[in-house]
C-alpha positions as CSV (number, residue, x, y, z in Angstrom):
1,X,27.2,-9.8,26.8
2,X,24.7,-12.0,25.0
3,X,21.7,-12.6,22.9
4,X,18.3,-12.9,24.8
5,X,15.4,-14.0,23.1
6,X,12.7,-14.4,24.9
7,X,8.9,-15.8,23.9
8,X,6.6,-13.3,25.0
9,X,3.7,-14.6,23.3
10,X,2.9,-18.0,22.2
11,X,-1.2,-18.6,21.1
12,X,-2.5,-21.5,20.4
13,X,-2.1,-22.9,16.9
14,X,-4.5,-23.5,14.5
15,X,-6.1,-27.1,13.7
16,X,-4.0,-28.7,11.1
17,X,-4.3,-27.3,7.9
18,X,-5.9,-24.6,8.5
19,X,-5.3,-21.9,5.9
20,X,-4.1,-18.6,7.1
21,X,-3.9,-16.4,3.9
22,X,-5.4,-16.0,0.9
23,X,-5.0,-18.0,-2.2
24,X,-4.4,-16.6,-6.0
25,X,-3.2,-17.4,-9.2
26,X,-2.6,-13.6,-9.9
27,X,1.3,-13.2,-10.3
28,X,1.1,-10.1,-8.3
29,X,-1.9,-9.5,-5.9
30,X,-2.0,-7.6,-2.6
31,X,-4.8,-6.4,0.3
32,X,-4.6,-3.1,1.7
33,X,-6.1,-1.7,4.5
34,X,-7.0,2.1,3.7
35,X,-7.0,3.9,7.4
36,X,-3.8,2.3,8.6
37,X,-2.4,1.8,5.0
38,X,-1.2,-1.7,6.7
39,X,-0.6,-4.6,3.9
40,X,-2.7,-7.9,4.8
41,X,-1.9,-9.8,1.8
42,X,0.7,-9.8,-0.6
43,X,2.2,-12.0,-3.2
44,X,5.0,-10.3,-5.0
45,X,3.4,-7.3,-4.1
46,X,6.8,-4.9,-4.0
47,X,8.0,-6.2,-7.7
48,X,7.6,-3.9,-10.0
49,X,5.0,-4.9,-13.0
50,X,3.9,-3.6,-16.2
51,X,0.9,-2.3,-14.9
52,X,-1.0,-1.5,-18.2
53,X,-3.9,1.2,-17.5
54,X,-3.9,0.9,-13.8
55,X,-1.0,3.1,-14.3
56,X,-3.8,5.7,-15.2
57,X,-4.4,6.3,-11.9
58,X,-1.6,8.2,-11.6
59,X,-2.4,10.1,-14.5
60,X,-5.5,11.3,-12.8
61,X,-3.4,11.8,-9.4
62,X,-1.4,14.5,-11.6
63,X,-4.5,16.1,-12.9
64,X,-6.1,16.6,-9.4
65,X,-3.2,18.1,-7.5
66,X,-2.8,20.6,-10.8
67,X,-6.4,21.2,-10.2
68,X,-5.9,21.5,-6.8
69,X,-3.0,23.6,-7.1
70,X,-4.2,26.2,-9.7
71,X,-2.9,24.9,-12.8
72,X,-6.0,24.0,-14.3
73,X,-9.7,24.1,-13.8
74,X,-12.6,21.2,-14.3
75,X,-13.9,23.7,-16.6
76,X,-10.9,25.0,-18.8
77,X,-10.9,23.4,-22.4
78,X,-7.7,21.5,-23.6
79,X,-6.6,20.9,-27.6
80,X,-6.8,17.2,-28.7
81,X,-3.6,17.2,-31.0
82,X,-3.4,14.9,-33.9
83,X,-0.6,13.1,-31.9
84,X,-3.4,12.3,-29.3
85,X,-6.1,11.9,-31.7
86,X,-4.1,9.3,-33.5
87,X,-2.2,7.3,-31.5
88,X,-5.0,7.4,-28.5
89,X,-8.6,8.2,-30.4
90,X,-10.4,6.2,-32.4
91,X,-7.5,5.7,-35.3
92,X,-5.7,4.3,-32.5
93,X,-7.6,1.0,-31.9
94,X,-7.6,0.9,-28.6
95,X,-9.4,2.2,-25.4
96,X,-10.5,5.9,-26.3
97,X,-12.6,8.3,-25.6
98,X,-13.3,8.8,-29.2
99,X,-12.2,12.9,-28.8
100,X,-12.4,14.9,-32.6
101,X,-8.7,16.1,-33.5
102,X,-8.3,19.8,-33.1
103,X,-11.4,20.1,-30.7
104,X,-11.5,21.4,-27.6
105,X,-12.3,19.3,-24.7
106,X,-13.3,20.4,-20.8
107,X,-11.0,19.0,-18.3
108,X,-13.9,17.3,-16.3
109,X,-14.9,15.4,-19.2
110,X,-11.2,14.4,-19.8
111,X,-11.2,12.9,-16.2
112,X,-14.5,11.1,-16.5
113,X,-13.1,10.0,-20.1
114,X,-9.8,8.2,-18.3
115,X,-11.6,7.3,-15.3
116,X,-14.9,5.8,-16.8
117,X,-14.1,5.0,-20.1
118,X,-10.2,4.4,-19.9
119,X,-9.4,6.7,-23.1
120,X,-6.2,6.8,-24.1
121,X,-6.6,10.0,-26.0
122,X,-8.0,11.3,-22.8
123,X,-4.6,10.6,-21.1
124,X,-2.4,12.0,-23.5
125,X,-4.9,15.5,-24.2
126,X,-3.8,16.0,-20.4
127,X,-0.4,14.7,-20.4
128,X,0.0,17.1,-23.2
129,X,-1.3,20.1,-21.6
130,X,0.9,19.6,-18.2
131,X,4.0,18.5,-19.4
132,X,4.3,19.7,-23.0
133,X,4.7,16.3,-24.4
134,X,3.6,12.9,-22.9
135,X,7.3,12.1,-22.3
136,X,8.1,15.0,-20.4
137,X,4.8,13.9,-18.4
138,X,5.6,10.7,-18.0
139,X,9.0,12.0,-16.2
140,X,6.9,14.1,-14.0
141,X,4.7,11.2,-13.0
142,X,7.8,9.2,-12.1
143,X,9.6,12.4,-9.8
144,X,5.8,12.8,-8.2
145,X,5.8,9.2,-7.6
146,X,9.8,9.0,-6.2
147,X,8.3,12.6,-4.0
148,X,5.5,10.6,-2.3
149,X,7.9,7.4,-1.9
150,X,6.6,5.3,-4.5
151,X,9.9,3.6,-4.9
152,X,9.1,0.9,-7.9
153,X,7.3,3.5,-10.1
154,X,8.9,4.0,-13.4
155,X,6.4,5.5,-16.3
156,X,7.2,5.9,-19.7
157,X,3.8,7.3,-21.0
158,X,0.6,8.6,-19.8
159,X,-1.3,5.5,-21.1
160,X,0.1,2.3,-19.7
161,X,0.7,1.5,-23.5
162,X,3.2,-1.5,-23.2
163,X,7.0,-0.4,-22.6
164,X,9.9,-2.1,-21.0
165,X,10.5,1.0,-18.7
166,X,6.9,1.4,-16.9
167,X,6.6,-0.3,-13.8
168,X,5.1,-0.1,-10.6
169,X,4.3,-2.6,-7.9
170,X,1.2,-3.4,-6.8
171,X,2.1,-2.0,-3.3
172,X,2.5,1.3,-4.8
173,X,-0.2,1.2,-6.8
174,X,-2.2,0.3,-3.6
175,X,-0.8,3.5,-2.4
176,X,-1.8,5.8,-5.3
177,X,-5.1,4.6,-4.8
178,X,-5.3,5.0,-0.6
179,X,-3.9,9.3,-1.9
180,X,-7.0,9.5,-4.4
181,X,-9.7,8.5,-1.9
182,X,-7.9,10.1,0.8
183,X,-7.1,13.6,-0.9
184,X,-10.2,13.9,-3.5
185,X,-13.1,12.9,-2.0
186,X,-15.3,15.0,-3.8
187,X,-13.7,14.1,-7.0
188,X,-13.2,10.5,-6.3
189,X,-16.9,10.0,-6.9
190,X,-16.3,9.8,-10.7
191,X,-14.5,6.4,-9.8
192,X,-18.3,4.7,-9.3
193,X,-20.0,6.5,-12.5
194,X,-21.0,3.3,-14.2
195,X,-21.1,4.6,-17.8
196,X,-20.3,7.7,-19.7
197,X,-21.3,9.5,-22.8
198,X,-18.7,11.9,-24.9
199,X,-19.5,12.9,-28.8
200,X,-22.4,10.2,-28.8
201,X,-20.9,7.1,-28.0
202,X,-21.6,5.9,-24.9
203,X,-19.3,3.6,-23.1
204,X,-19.3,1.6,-19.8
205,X,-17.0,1.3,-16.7
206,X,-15.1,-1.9,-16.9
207,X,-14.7,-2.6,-12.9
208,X,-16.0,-5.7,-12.4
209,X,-17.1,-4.9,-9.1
210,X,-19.5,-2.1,-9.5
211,X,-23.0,-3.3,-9.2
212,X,-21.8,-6.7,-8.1
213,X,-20.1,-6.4,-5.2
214,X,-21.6,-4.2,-2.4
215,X,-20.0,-1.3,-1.3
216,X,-17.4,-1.4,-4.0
217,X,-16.9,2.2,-5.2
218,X,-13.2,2.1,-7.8
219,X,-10.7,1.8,-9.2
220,X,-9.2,1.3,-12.3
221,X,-8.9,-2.0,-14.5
222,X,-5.9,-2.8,-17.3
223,X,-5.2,-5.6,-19.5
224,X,-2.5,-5.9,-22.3
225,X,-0.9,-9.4,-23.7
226,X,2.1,-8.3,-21.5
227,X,0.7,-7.8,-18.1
228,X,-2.2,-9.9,-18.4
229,X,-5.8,-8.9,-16.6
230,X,-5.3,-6.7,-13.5
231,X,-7.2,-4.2,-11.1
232,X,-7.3,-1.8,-8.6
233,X,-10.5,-1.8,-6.4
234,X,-11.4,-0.4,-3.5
235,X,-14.6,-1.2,-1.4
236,X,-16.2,-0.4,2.1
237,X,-18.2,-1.9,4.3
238,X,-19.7,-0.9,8.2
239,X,-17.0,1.9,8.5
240,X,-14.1,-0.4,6.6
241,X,-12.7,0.0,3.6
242,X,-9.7,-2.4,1.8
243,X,-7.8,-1.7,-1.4
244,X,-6.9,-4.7,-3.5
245,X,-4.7,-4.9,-6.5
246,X,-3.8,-7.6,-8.5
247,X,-2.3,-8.7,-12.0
248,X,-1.9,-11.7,-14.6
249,X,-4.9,-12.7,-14.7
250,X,-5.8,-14.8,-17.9
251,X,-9.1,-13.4,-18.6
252,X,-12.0,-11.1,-18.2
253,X,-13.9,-13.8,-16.5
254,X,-11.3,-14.8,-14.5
255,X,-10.3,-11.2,-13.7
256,X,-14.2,-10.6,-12.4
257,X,-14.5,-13.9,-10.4
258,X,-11.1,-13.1,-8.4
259,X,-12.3,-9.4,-7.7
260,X,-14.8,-10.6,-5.9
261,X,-13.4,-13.1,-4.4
262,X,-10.4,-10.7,-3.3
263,X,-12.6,-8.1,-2.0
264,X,-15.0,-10.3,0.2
265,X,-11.4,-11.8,1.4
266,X,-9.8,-8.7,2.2
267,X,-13.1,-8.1,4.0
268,X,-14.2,-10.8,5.7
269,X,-11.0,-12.8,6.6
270,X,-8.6,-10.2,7.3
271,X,-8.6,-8.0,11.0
272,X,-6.5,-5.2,12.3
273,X,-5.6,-5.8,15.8
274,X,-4.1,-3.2,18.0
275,X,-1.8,-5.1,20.5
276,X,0.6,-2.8,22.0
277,X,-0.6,1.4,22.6
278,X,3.1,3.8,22.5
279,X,4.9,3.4,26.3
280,X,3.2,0.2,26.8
281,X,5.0,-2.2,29.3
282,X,5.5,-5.6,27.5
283,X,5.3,-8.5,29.9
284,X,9.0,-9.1,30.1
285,X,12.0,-7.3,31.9
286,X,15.7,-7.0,30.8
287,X,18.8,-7.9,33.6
288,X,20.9,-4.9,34.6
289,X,24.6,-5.1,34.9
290,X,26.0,-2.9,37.2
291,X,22.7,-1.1,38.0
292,X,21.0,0.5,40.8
293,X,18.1,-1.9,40.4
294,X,18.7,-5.2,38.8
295,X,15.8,-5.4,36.2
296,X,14.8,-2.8,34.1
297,X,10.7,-2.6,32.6
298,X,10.6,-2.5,28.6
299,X,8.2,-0.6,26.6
300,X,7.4,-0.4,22.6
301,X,8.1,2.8,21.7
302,X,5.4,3.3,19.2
303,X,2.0,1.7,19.0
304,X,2.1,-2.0,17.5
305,X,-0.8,-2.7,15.6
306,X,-0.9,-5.4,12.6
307,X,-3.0,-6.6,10.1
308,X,-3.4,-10.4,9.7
309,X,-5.8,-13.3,8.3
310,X,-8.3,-14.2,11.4
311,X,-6.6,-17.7,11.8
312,X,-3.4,-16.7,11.7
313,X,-3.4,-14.9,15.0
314,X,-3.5,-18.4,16.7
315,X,0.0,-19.2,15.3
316,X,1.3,-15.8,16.0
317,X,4.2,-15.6,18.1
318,X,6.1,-12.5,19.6
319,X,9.2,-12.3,21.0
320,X,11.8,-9.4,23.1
321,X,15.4,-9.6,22.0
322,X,18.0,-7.2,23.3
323,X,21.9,-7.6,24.0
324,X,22.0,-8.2,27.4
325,X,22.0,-7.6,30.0
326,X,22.3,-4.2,29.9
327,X,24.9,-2.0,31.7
328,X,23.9,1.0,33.8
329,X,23.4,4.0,33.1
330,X,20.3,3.5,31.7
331,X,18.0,6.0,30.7
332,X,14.4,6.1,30.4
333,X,13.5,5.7,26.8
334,X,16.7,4.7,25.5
335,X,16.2,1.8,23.2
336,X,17.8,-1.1,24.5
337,X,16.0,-4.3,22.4
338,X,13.6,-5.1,19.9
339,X,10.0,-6.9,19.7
340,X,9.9,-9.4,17.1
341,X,6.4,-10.4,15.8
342,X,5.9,-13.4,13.5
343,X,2.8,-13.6,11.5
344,X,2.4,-17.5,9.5
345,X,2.8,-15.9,5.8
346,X,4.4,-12.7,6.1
347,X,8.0,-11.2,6.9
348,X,8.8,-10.9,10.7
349,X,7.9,-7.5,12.0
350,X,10.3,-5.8,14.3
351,X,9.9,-2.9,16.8
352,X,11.8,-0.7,19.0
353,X,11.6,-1.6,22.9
354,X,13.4,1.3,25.3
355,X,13.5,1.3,28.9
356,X,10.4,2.6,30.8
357,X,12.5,3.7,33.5
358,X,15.8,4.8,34.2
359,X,18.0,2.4,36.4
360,X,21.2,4.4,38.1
361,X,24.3,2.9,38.0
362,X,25.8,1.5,41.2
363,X,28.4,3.4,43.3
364,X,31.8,2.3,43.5
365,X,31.9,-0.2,46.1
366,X,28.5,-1.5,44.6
367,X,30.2,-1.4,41.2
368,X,33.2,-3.7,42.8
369,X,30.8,-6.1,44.3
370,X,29.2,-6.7,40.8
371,X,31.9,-7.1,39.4
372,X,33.3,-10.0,41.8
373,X,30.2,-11.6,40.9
374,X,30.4,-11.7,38.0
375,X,33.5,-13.5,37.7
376,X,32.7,-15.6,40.1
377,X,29.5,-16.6,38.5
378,X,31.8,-16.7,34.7
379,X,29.3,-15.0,33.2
């Protein structure tokens, strides 16, 4: 028995040069696309990052689903405790919704408060309300996230106030955002409000892309000293719709310019191309030891479809390799190899191939003659 590998698939490759992903000084910056939840683009994408108040959108993911599952209404009124007045309202000196201590506060307005106008007071009202304390909250964040298998997530608070243990990649974060749009349609609506008034002050949403970039519709910025300037956006265009999140940036500025830069990017440059449908022969057949028949057809056993830079598909390259060859019995659908698809950029992708029909093996006489063969042949 040996390795095969065999080139399926060779395109032609680019002209020299040619640049076949996207550029960024972000430390952490990745492209999703929404309906397949594919990754185009990622640079340190899976580390886990202080995510400052992007981590708010999983604060509002915990609100919805209570919402959704009876626990609250949009219209029942929560207690702004001096814990949240002080260390998230306007005593706080830093992003608030500017809520009175001991009033009263709908839950709608909390939600547009967080989503709009980033309040940290907001944040803890709710956390406060659903977990009895922001830290018990925060642990329920971090099992929700681990239950929907958000693997890097690790919250400390409510907020995304600065602390060694919350952290989340920007995959996962990617991921939080694909669940809002995809679960709370209605509600996700709030995420394009471009301003919002509570107690008289009124406040503006910090996206950068909202009224600058066509068809962008959310997220969520952050920025402390830590993390640097980061978002979460989401946009769609004729049908398609990316996610992008990145962090580091040095600036406001520089955190506007790369959103849109990003976006049009993930929009522009970046395809999903179906190659391979589930059961689909690939162009390539395995050697049968010992077999009725002495080839058997391969199939991928589940549909193949990737997500790449434009150019990059000309320097794509996909290979079969399986342990061959096989020995009979074989049955149809047993996996027997594997297709391996590099992409100029990324991390090979691998897939199962099986056999697309069974091959019997030989009788005994048939099973001698091989078998003579093969020693005669020394292989």
């Amino acid at each position: 028995m040996r390795a095969f590998l065999v080139s399926l698939l060779l395109l032609t490759t680019a002209g020299a040069g040619a640049q076949t992903s996207y550029q960024t000084d972000a430390s952490h910056a990745l492209i999703m696309d929404y309906e397949t939840g594919i990754i185009l683009f990622e640079r340190n994408g899976r580390e886990a990052m202080p995510p400052a108040s992007m981590s708010k959108l999983m604060t509002v993911l915990m609100t919805l689903e209570a919402i959704r599952d009876g626990q609250l209404s949009m219209d029942d009124e929560l207690p702004v405790s001096e814990n949240a007045w002080r260390r998230g309202g306007a005593a706080s000196g830093s992003s608030t919704m500017f809520l009175e201590v001991n009033s009263r506060v709908r839950v709608e307005d909390l939600l547009r408060g967080v989503i709009v106008q980033s309040g940290n007071d907001a944040c803890i009202v709710i956390a406060e309300a659903l977990g009895g304390s922001e830290a018990a909250f925060a642990d329920m964040m971090t099992d929700r996230a681990r239950e929907l298998g958000l693997e890097s997530a690790s919250f400390a608070n409510a907020t995304g106030w600065p602390h060694p243990d919350h952290r989340i990649s920007a995959r996962d974060l990617a991921e939080i955002a694909r669940i809002l749009i995809r679960d709370f349609p209605d509600e996700y609506g709030m995420w394009l409000e471009r301003e919002f008034t509570y107690n008289g002050i009124r406040q503006f949403n910090r996206n950068p892309l909202l009224g600058v970039f066509s068809g962008a519709d959310g997220l969520k910025t952050g920025h402390t000293e830590e993390a640097g300037y980061g978002l979460v956006g989401s946009a769609e265009r004729d049908g398609v719709r990316r996610i992008i999140v990145f962090n580091g940036m040095e600036s406001n500025n520089a955190r506007a310019n790369e959103a849109e830069r990003m976006m049009r990017s993930a929009l522009s440059d970046y395809s999903i191309y179906e190659l391979l449908a589930a059961g689909e022969p690939v162009d390539h057949s395995a050697a049968v030891f010992m077999g009725e028949a002495e080839t058997v057809a391969l199939a991928v056993a589940e549909d193949v479809t990737l997500g790449m830079h434009r150019r990059a598909r000309r320097n794509m390259t996909v290979e079969v390799v399986y342990e061959g060859p096989l020995v009979a019995p074989i049955a149809e659908g047993e996996e027997v190899g594997r297709l391996v698809v590099n992409i100029p950029d990324q991390e090979p992708q691998e897939f199962a191939l099986v056999a697309a029909e069974s091959v019997e093996r030989k009788g005994l006489m048939g099973r001698i003659g091989a078998a003579l063969a093969h020693m005669i042949r020394g292989n």
